[in-house]
TORDO-393806 format. One record per residue (C-alpha): residue number from 0; residue in one letter; x, z, y. Coordinates in steps of 0.2 Angstrom, whole numbers, padded with zeros to 4 digits. Example, Ala and Ser with C-alpha at 12.3 -4.5 7.8 and 13.67 -1.06 7.14 Angstrom:
// residues 2
<0,'A',<0062,0039,-0022>>
<1,'S',<0068,0036,-0005>>
END
This chain:
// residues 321
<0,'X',<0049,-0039,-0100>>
<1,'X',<0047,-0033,-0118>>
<2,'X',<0066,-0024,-0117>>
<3,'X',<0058,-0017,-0100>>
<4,'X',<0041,-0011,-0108>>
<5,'X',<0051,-0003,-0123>>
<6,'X',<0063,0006,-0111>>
<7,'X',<0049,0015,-0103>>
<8,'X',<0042,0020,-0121>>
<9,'X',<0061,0028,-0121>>
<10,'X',<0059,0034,-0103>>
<11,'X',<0044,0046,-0104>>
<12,'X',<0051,0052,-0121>>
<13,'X',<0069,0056,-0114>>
<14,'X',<0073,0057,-0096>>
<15,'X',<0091,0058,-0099>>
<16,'X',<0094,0042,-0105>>
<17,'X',<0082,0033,-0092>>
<18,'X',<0094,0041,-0079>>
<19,'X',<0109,0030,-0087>>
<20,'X',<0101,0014,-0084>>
<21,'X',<0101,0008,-0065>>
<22,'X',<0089,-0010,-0067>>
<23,'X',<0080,-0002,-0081>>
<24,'X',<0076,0016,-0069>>
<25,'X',<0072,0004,-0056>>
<26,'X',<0058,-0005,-0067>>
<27,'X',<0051,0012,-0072>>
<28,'X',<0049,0017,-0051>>
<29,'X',<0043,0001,-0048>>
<30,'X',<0029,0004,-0062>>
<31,'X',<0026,0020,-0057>>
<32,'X',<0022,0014,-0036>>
<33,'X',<0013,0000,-0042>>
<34,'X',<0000,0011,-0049>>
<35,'X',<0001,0023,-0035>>
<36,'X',<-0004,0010,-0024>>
<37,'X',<-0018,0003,-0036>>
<38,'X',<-0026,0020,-0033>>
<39,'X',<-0022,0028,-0049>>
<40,'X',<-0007,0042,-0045>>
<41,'X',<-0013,0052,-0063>>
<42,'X',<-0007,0035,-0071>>
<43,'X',<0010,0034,-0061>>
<44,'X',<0014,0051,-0065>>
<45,'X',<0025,0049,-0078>>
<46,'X',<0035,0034,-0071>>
<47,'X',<0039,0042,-0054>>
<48,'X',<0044,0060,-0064>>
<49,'X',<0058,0048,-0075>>
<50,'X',<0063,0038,-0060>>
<51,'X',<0065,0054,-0047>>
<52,'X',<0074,0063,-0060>>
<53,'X',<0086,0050,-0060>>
<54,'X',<0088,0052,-0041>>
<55,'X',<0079,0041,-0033>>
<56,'X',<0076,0046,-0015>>
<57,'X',<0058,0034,-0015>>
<58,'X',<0053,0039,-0033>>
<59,'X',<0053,0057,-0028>>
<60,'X',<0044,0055,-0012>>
<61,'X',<0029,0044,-0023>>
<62,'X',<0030,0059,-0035>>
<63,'X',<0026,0072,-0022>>
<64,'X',<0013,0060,-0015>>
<65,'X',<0005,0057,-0032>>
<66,'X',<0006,0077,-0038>>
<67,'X',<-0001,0079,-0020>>
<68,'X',<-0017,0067,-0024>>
<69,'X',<-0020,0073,-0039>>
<70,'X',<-0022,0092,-0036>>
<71,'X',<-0028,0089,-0017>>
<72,'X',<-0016,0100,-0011>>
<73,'X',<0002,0103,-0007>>
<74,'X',<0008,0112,-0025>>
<75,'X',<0026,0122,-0025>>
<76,'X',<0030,0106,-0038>>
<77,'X',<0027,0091,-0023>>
<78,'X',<0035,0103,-0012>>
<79,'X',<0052,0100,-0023>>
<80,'X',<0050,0083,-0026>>
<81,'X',<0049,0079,-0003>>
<82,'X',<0064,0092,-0002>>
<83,'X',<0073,0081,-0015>>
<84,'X',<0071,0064,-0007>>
<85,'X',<0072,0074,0010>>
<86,'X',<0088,0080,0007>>
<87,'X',<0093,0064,0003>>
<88,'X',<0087,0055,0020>>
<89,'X',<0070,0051,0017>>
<90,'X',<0063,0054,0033>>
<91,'X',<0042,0052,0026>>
<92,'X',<0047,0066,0015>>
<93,'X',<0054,0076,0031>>
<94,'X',<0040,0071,0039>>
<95,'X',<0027,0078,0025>>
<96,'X',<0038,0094,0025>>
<97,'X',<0036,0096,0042>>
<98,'X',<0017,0095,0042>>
<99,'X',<0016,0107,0029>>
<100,'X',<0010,0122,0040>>
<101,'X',<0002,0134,0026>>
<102,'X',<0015,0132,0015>>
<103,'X',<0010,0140,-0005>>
<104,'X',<0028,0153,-0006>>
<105,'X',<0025,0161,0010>>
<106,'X',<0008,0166,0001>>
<107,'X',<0017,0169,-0015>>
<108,'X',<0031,0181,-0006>>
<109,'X',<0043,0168,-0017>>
<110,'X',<0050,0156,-0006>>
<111,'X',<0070,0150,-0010>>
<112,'X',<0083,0156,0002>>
<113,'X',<0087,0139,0007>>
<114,'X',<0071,0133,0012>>
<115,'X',<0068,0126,0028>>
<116,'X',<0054,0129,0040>>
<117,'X',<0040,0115,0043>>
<118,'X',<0049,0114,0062>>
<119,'X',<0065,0113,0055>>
<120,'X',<0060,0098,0043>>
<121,'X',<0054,0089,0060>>
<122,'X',<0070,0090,0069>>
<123,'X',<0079,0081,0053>>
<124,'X',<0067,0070,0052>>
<125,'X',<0067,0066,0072>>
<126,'X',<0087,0067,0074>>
<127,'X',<0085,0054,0057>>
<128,'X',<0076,0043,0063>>
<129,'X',<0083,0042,0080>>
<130,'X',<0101,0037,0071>>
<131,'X',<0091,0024,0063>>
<132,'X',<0086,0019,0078>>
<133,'X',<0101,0018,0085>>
<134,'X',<0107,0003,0070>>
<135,'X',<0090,-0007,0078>>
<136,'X',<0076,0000,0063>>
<137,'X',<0061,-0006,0067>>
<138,'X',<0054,0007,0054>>
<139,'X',<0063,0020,0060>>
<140,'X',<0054,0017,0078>>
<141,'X',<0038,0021,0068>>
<142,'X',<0044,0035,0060>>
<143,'X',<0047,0041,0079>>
<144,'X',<0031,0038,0084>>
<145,'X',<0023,0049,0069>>
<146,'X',<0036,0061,0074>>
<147,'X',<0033,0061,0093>>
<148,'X',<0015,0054,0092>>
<149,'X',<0022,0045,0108>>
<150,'X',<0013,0029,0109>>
<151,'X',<0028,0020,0115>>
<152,'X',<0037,0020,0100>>
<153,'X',<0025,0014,0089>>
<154,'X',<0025,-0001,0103>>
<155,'X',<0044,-0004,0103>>
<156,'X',<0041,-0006,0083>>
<157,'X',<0028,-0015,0085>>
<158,'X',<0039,-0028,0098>>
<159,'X',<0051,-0026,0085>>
<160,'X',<0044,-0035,0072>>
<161,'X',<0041,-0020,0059>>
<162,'X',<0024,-0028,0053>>
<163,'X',<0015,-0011,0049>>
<164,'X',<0017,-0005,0065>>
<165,'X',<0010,-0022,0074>>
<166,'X',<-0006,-0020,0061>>
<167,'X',<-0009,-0001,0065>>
<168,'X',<-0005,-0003,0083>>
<169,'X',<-0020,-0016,0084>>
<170,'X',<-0031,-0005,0075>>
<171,'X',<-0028,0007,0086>>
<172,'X',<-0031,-0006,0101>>
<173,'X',<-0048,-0010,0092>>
<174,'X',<-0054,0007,0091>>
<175,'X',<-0051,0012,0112>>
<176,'X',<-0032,0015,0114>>
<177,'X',<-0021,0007,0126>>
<178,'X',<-0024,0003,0144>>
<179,'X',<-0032,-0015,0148>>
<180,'X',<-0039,-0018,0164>>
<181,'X',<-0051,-0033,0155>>
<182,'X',<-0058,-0031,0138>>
<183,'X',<-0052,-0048,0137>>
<184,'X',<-0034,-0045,0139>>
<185,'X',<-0037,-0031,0124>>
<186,'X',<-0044,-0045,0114>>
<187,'X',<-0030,-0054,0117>>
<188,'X',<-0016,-0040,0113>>
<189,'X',<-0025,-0036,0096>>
<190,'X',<-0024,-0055,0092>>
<191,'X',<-0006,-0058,0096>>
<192,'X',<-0002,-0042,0085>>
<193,'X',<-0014,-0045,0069>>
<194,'X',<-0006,-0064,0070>>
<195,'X',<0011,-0057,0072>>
<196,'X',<0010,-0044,0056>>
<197,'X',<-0001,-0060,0047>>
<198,'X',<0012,-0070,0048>>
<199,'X',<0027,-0057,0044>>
<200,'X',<0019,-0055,0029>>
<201,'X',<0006,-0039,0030>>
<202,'X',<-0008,-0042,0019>>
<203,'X',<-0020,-0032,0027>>
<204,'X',<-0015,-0039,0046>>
<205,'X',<-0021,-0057,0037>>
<206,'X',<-0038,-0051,0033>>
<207,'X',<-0039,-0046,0049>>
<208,'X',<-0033,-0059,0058>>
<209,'X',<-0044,-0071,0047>>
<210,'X',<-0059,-0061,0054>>
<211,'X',<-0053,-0065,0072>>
<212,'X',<-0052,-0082,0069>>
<213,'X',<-0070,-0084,0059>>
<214,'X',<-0080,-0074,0077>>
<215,'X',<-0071,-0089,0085>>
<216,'X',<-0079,-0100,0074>>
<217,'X',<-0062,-0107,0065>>
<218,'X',<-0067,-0105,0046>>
<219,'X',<-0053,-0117,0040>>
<220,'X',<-0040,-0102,0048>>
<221,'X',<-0053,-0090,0040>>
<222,'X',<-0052,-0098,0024>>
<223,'X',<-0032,-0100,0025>>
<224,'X',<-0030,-0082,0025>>
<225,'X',<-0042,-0076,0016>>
<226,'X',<-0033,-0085,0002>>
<227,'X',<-0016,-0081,0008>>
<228,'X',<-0022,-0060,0006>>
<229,'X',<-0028,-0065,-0009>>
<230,'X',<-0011,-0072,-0015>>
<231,'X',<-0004,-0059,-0010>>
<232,'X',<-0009,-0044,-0022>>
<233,'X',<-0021,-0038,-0008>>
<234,'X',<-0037,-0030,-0021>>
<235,'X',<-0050,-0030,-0005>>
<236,'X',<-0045,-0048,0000>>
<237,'X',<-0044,-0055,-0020>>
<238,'X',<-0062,-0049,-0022>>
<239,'X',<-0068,-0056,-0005>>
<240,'X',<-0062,-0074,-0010>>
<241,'X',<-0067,-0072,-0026>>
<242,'X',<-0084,-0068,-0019>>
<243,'X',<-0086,-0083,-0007>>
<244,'X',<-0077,-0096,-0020>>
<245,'X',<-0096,-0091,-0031>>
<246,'X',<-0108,-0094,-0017>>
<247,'X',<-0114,-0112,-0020>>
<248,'X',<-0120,-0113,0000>>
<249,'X',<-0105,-0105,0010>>
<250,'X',<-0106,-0099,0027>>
<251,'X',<-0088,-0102,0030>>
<252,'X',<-0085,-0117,0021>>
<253,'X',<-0077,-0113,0004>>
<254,'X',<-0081,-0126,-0010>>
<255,'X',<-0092,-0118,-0023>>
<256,'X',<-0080,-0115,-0037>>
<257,'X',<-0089,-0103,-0052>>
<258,'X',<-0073,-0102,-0065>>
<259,'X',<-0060,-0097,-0050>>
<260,'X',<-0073,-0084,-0043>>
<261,'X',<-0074,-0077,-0060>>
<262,'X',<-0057,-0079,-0063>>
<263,'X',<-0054,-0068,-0049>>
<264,'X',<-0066,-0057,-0051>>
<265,'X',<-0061,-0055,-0068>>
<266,'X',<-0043,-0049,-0064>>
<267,'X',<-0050,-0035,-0055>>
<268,'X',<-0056,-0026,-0068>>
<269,'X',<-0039,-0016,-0069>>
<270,'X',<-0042,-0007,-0053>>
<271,'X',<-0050,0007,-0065>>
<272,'X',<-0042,0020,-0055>>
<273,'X',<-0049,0021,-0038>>
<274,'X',<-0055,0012,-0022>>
<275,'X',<-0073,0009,-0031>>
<276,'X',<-0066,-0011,-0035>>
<277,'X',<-0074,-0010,-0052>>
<278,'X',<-0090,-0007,-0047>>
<279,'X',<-0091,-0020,-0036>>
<280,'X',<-0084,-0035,-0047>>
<281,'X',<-0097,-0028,-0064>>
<282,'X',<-0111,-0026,-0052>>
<283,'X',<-0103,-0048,-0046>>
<284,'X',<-0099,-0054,-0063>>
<285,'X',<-0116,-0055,-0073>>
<286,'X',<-0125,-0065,-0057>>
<287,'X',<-0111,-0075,-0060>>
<288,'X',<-0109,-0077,-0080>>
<289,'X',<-0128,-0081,-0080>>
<290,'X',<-0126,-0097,-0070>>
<291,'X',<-0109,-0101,-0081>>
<292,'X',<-0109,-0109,-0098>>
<293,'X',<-0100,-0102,-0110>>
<294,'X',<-0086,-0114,-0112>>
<295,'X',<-0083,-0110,-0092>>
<296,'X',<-0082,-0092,-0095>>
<297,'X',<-0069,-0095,-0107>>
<298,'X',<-0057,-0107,-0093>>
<299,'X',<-0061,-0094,-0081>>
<300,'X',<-0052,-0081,-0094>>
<301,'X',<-0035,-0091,-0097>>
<302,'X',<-0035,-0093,-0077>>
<303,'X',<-0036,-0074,-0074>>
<304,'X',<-0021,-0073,-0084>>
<305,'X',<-0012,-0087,-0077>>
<306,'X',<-0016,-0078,-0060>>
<307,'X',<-0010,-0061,-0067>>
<308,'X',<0006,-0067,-0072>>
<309,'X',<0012,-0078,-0057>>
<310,'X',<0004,-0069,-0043>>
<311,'X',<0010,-0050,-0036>>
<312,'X',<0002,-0034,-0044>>
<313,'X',<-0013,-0030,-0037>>
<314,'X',<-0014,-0017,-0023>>
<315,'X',<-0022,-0008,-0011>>
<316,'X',<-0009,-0006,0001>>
<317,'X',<-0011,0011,0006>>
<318,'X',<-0002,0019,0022>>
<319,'X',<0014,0026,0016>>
<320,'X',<0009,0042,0028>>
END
């Protein structure tokens, strides 16, 4: 870790050399995402600049999301960092490309000779995807539906196990689409998916699926994953545990447990970034401490850091569109 920590010390003083070292470049885009999905893409800036000057196809995609974030719009500079990664066979690149209708050098009068239109970056991204396809992708059948917006691909990833596509297409179930002849029956299909992207792994699918299972009065399920988003780096479901583990009378049935709520709590305090998480746990924290002595306070400190070093980073889990 320390060799790693120096490295990027090196990094954002010398590109050139971070570009010679493969594991170490891959720590330094790692970093860079990891902030970008806790919210904070000024932050991840430098990381994603050293890892998509080295090449990396995802690195430069983050970089154009994160220059695109910060200055609320698409600059000429994002603009390079998508045709990079695009040209490389990143089809979310293509895809940002392509929706890029107003584009800044058609203002200017100073576009490059070899750019491509936004249409022309949709074809690549669609003929892309459809060869990924092709070798079974379950992503790249999303990718198709973004391109298409034809409900049926999003579907077929969905039956194909790409666990973003079963959470999204239950969203989109919940909110009216789809045709159901009961409303039971589109109970039932959001269920099946939420459970299905739960327990392929998709954080945000088990706090969702955990709500399903609480209006159906199963708080021990509830509970189970609840925790289990928890685990998983999710921030929105690390506070909500963290929450119900300092209520001494719960509702759904979590023991009362003051030094592992602020415990929790406590290791959301990095999520300075964005996504209003701070706010939340300082506004927490002090009804908390004031029932907490402060040898408890202390225990709940030395367990915020066990919990930081042998649980995921933290996130927000962002769309990657």
């Amino acid at each position: 870790m320390l060799k790693n920590l120096a490295f990027v010390v090196v990094c954002l003083l010398s590109i050139s050399v971070c570009a010679q070292t493969t594991t170490d470049a891959e720590f330094v885009k790692t970093q860079g995402v990891q902030l970008y999905n806790q919210f904070k893409a000024m932050s991840a800036l430098p990381y994603l600049r050293v890892a998509a000057e080295g090449g990396d196809a995802e690195a430069q995609y983050y970089l154009g999301e994160a220059i695109r974030t910060n200055a609320k719009y698409m600059t000429a500079e994002a603009v390079s960092s998508y045709e990079a990664a695009a040209l490389q066979g990143d089809i979310y690149s293509m895809i940002r490309l392509a929706g890029e209708k107003n584009d800044l050098c058609v203002v200017m009068k100073n576009c490059s000779k070899t750019r491509k239109e936004p249409g022309e970056w949709g074809k690549m991204a669609s003929d892309t995807a459809s060869a990924r396809v092709a070798e079974g992708s379950a992503e790249a059948m999303y990718l198709k539906y973004r391109v298409t917006g034809d409900d049926r691909w999003l579907e077929k990833s969905a039956e194909n196990g790409y666990v973003f596509s079963q959470y999204f297409l239950g969203i989109m179930y919940r909110q009216g689409h789809g045709h159901f002849l009961l409303p039971s029956r589109r109970a039932e299909a959001i269920e099946g998916l939420m459970k299905a992207s739960a327990e392929g792994g998709y954080p945000k699918a088990m706090l969702e699926y955990g709500a399903i299972l609480a209006e159906k009065n199963d708080y021990q399920g509830f509970r189970y994953w609840n925790k289990k988003a928890a685990e998983a780096g999710y921030a929105v479901a690390v506070f909500g545990y963290g929450s119900y583990l300092g209520e001494a009378k719960s509702e759904f049935g979590f023991t009362y447990d003051p030094i592992n709520s602020y415990a929790l709590l406590s290791v959301l305090l990095e999520l300075d970034g964005g996504g209003g998480m701070v706010d939340l746990v300082n506004f927490k924290l002090p009804e908390l401490s004031a029932k907490m002595t402060a040898e408890q306070i202390e225990q709940s400190t030395e367990l915020a850091k066990k919990w930081a070093d042998t649980h995921p980073p933290l996130s927000f889990f962002p769309d990657k569109l």
